[in-house]
C-alpha positions as semicolon CSV with decimal commas, in nm:
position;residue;x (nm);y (nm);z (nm)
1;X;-1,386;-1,297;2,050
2;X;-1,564;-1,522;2,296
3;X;-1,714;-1,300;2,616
4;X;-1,406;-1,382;2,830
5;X;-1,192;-1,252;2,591
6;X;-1,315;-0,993;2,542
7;X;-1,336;-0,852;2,873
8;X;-0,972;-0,928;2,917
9;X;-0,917;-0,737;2,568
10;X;-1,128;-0,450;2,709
11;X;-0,877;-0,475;3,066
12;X;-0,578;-0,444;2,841
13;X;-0,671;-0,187;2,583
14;X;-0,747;0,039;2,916
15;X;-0,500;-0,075;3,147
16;X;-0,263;0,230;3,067
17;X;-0,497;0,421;3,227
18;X;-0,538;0,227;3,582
19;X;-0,394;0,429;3,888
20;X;-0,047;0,283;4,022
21;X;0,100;0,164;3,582
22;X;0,020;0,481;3,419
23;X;0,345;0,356;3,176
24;X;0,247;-0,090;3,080
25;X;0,586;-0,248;2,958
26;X;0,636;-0,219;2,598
27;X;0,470;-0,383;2,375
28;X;0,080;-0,257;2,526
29;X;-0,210;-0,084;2,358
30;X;-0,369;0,210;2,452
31;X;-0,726;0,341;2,401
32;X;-0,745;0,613;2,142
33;X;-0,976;0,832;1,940
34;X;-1,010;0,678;1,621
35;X;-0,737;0,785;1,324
36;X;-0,963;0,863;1,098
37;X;-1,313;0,860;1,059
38;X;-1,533;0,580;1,062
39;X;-1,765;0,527;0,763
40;X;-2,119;0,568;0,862
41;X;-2,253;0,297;1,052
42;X;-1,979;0,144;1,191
43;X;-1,886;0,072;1,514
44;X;-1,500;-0,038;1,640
45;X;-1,284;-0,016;1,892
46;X;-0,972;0,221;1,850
47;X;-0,627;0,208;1,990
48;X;-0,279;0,251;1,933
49;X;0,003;-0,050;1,972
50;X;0,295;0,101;2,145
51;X;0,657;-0,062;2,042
52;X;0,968;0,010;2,058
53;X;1,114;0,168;1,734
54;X;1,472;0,011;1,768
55;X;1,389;-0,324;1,780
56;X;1,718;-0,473;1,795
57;X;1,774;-0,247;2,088
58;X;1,501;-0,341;2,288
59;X;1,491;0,024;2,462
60;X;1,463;0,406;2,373
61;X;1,188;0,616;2,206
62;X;0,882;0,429;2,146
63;X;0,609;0,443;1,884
64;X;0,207;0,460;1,837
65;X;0,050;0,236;1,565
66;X;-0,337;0,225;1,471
67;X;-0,555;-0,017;1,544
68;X;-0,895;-0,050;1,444
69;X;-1,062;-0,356;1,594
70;X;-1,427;-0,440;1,446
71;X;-1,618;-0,668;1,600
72;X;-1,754;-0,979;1,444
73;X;-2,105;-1,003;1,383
74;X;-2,132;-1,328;1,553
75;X;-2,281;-1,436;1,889
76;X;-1,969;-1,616;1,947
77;X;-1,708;-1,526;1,750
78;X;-1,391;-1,772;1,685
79;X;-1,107;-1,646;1,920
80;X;-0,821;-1,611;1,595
81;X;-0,926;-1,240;1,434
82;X;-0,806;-1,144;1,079
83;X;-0,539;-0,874;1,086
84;X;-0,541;-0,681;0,750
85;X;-0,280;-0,423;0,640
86;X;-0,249;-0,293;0,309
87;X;0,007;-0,253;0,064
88;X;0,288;0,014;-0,044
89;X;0,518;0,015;0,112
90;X;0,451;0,370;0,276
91;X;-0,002;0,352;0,213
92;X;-0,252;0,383;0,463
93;X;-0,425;0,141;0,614
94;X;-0,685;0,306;0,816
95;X;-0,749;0,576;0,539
96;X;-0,811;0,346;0,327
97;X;-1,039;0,114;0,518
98;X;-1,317;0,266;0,734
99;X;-1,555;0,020;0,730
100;X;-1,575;-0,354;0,747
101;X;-1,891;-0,438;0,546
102;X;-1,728;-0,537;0,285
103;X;-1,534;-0,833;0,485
104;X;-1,714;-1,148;0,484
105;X;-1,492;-1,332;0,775
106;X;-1,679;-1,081;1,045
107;X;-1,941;-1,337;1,017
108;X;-1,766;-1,544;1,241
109;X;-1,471;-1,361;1,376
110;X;-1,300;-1,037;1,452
111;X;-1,151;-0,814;1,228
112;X;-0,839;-0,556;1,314
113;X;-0,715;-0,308;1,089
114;X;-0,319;-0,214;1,110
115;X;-0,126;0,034;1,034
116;X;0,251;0,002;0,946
117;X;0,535;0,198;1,110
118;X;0,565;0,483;0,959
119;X;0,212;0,539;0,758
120;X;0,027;0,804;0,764
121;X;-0,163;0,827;1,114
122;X;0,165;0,635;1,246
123;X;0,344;0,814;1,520
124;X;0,588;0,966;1,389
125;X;0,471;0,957;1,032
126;X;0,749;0,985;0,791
127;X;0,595;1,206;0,550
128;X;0,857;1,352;0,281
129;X;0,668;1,620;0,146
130;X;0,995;1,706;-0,082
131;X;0,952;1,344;-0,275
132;X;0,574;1,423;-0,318
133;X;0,647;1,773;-0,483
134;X;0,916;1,608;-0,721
135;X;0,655;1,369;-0,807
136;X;0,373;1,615;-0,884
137;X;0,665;1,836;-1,079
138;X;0,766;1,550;-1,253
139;X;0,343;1,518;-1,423
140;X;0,321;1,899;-1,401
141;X;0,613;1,940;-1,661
142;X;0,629;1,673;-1,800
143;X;0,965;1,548;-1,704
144;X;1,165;1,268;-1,923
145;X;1,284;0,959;-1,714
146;X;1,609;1,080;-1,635
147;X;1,480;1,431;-1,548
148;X;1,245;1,308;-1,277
149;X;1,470;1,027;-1,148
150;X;1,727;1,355;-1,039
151;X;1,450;1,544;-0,870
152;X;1,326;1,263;-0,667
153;X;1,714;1,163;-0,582
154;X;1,751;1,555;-0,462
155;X;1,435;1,504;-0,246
156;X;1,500;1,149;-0,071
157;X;1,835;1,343;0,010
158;X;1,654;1,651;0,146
159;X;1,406;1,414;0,363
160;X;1,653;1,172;0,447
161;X;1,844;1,501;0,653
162;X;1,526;1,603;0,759
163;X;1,425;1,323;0,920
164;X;1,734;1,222;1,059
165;X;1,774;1,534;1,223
166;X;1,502;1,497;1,381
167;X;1,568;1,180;1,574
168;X;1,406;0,943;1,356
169;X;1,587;0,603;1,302
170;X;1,557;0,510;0,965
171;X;1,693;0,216;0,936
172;X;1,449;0,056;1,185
173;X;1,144;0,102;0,910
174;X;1,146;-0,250;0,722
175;X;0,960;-0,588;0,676
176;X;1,120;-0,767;0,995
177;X;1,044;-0,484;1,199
178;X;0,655;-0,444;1,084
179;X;0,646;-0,827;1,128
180;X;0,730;-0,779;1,482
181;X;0,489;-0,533;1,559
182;X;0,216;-0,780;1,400
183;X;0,345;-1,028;1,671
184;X;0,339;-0,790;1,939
185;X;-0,025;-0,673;1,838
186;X;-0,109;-1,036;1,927
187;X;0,034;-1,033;2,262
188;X;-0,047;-0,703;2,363
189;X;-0,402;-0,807;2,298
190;X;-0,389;-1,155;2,473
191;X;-0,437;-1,333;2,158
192;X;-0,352;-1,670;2,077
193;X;-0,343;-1,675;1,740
194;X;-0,409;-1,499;1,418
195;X;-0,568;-1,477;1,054
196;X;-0,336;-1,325;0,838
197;X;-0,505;-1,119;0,513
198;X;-0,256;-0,952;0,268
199;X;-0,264;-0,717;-0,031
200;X;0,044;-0,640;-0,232
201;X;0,315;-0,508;-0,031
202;X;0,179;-0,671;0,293
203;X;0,238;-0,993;0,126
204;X;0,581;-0,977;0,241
205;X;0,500;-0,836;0,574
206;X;0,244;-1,198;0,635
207;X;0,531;-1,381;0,477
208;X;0,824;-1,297;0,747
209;X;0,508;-1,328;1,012
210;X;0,503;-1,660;0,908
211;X;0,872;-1,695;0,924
212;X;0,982;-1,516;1,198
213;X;0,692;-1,597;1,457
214;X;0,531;-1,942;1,273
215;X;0,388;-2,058;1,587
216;X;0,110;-1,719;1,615
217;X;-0,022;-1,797;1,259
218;X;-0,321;-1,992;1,203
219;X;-0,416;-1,883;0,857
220;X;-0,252;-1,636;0,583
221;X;-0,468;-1,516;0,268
222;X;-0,207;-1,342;0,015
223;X;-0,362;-1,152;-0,271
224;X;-0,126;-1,039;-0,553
225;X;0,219;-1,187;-0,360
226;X;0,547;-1,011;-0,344
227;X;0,762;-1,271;-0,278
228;X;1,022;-1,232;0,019
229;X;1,289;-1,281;-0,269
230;X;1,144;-1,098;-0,530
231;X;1,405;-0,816;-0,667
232;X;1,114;-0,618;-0,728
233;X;1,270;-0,311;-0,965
234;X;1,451;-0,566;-1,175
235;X;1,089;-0,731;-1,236
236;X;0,844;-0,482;-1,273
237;X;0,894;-0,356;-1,615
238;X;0,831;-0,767;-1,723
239;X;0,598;-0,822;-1,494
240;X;0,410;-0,511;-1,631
241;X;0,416;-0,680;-1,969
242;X;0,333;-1,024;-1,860
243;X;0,020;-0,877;-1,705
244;X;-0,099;-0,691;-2,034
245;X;-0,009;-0,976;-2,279
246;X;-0,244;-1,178;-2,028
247;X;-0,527;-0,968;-2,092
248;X;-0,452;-0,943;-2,473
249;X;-0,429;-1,336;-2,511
250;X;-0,702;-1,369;-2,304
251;X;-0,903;-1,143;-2,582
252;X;-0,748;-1,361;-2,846
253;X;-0,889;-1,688;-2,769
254;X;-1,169;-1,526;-2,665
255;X;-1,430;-1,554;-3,033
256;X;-1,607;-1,239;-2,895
257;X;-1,319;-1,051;-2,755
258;X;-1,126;-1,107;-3,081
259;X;-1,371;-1,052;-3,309
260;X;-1,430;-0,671;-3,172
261;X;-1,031;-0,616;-3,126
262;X;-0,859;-0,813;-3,381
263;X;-0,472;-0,848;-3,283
264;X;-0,459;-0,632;-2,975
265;X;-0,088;-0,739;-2,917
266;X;-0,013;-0,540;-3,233
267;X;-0,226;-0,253;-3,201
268;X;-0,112;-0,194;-2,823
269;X;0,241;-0,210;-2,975
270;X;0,187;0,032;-3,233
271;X;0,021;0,251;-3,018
272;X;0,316;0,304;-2,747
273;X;0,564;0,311;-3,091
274;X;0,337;0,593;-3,234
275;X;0,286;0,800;-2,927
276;X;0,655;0,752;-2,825
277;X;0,753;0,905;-3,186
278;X;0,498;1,193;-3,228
279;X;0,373;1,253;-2,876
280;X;0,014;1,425;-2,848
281;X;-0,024;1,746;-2,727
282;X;-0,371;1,769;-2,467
283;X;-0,438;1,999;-2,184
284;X;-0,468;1,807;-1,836
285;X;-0,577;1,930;-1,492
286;X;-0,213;2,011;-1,335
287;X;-0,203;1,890;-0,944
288;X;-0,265;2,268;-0,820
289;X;-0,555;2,232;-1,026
290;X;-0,445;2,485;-1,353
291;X;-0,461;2,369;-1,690
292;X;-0,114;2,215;-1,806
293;X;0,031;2,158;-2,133
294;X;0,066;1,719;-2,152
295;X;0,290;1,568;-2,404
296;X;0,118;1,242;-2,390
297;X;0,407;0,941;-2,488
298;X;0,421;0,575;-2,502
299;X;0,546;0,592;-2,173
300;X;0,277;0,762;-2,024
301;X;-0,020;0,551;-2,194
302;X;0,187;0,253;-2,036
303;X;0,216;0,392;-1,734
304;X;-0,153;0,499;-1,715
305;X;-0,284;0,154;-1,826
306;X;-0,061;0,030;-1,554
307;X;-0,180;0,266;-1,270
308;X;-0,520;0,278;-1,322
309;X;-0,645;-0,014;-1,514
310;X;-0,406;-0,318;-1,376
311;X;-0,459;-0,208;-1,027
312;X;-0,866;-0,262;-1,013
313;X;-1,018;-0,552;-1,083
314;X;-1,362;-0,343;-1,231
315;X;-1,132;-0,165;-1,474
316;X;-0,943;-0,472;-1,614
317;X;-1,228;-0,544;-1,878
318;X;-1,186;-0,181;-2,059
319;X;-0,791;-0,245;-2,123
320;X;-0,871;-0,370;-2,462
321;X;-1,119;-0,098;-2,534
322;X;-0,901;0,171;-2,402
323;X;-0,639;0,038;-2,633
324;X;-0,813;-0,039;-2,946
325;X;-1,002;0,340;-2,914
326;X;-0,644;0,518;-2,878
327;X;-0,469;0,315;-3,139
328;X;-0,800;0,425;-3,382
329;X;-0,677;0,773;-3,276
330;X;-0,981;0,844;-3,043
331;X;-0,766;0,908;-2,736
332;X;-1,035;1,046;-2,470
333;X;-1,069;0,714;-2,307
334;X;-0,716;0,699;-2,226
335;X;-0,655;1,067;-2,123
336;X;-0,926;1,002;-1,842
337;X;-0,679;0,744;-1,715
338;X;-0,350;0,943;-1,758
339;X;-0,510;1,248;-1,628
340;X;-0,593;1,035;-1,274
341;X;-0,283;0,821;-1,290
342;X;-0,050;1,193;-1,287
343;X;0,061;1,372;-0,983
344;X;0,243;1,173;-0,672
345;X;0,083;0,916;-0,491
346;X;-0,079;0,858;-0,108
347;X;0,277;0,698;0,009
348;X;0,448;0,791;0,283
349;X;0,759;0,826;0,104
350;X;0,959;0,794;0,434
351;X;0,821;0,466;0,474
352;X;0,807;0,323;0,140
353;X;1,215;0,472;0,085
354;X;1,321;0,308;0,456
355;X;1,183;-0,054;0,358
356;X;1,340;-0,004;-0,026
357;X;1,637;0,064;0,099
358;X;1,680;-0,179;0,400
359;X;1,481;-0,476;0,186
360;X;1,560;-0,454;-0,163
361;X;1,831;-0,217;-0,319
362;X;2,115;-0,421;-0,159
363;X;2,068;-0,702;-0,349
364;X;1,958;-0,528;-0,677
365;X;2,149;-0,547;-0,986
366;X;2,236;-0,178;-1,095
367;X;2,026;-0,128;-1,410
């Protein structure tokens, strides 16, 4: 931000606290101990962006979201920062980014981390600790599909009363409404306009920015899209497949890839056939951390491949060893990946469940 602009951020973030408008009309920020803490180092300003959680109301309870602002490394920095928020639905932003080294555009302008309605250090956080345990029960015993699909149904039930007894309004947790609270992060802070970075999930959120407020955006960087039509559980068994026969033709026309793993196609094929018919029996580190009994199936060495090596970019290039070791029966590669894909994930279910259920499951085909 240029010098100007930055004192008039500084008079906003602390004008909550001025004598004579202790309460700033909604949408204002608010200086704030950081969320979480910052990796060593690194210096930011913290602050939560206070909106309204009915949206279409305009009125009622409202709500605190992180912000982590780091400032560009530049004398003068452009006056559009880059607002990043990660994917999910339902993750963390500020847990999972505590430091801004690692973003080149602080070179020449600011950065602000976000965190969606609803995520973890969001106020309230809509944490379903009942979908979490069916998760981790669902590795722990080693549940079949339909098995584990019942427990988590029992559990969304469970935290859907939960939270809705306590005051919560569900239904106000979706894209539109995260959208808005990226627009009103701009005009709380007395920004013009905006960068938009995405990952996954936030995709969609830059998407209906750009749709919904198309005259704040100067820029949008999407990395690995969800498209604002996408029916995403009718597409990502394929689009789990399309990304692994990538890799495998890749290896194929590759002379030195397909030399070392001859017809990976096949071999991963056989592989999820052979496990899926005569599971193997290991011993994994259950999530209370006791030893557990693992059934390993096709299903699981999918899934694993899928969790662990399609979502990182470093582990891509070991896909065709990882296959080509297990289908030669030497299975200790894979187990390292099943073993940290098990147990349930960082969302915050109440989060990720609101936005699939507003968003996407009314326009689903049953399956």
């Amino acid at each position: 931000m240029p010098i100007l602009l930055r004192l008039l951020f500084k008079l906003a973030l602390f004008s909550s606290l001025l004598i004579g408008n202790p309460t700033p009309p909604v949408p204002y920020v608010m200086a704030a101990p950081c969320a979480v803490p910052l990796s060593n180092g690194q210096h930011a300003d913290c602050m939560y962006l206070i909106v309204y959680e009915d949206r279409e109301a305009h009125n009622g309870r409202t709500i605190k979201l992180p912000v982590v602002l780091f400032h560009s490394r530049a004398l003068k920095p452009e006056p559009d920062p880059v607002v990043f928020t990660v994917g999910g639905p339902g993750n963390s932003t500020v847990r999972d980014v505590r430091s801004g080294s690692d973003f080149k555009s602080l070179d020449n302008r600011d950065l602000i981390i976000f965190e969606q309605r609803g995520s973890e250090y969001a106020q309230p956080h809509l944490a379903c600790p009942e979908f979490n345990a069916a998760d981790a029960s669902s590795s722990d015993h080693n549940l079949t599909f339909e098995q584990a699909g019942k427990a988590q149904a029992a559990a969304a039930h469970l935290c859907y009363r939960r939270l809705s007894g306590a005051g919560v309004h569900l239904s106000a947790y979706n894209t539109s409404a995260i959208a808005d609270d990226v627009a009103d992060l701009r005009t709380a802070l007395g920004l013009d306009k905006l960068d938009l970075l995405g990952l996954s999930y936030s995709t969609a959120i830059d998407l209906e920015v750009v749709r919904r407020h198309p005259e704040i955006v100067r820029s949008v960087v999407l990395d690995s899209v969800l498209p604002l039509d996408a029916h995403y559980d009718e597409v990502a068994d394929a689009n789990v497949l399309r990304s692994l026969h990538a890799i495998f033709d890749g290896c194929a026309v590759d002379p030195s890839c397909s030399r070392t793993y001859p017809n990976l196609t096949m071999a991963f094929r056989r592989l999820v056939e052979r496990l899926n018919s005569r599971p193997v029996e290991v011993t994994l580190r259950g999530t209370a951390g006791t030893s557990i009994k693992y059934a390993m199936s096709g299903r699981n060495a999918v899934e694993a491949i899928y969790g662990v090596g399609l979502q990182s970019p470093e582990l891509l290039p070991d896909v065709p060893w990882i296959v080509w070791q297990a289908y030669f029966y030497d299975y200790s590669p894979l187990l390292r990946w099943v073993q940290e894909n098990i147990g349930a994930p960082q969302y915050s279910y109440g989060a990720r469940l609101s936005v699939i259920c507003h968003d996407w499951y009314p326009f689903e085909r049953r399956l």
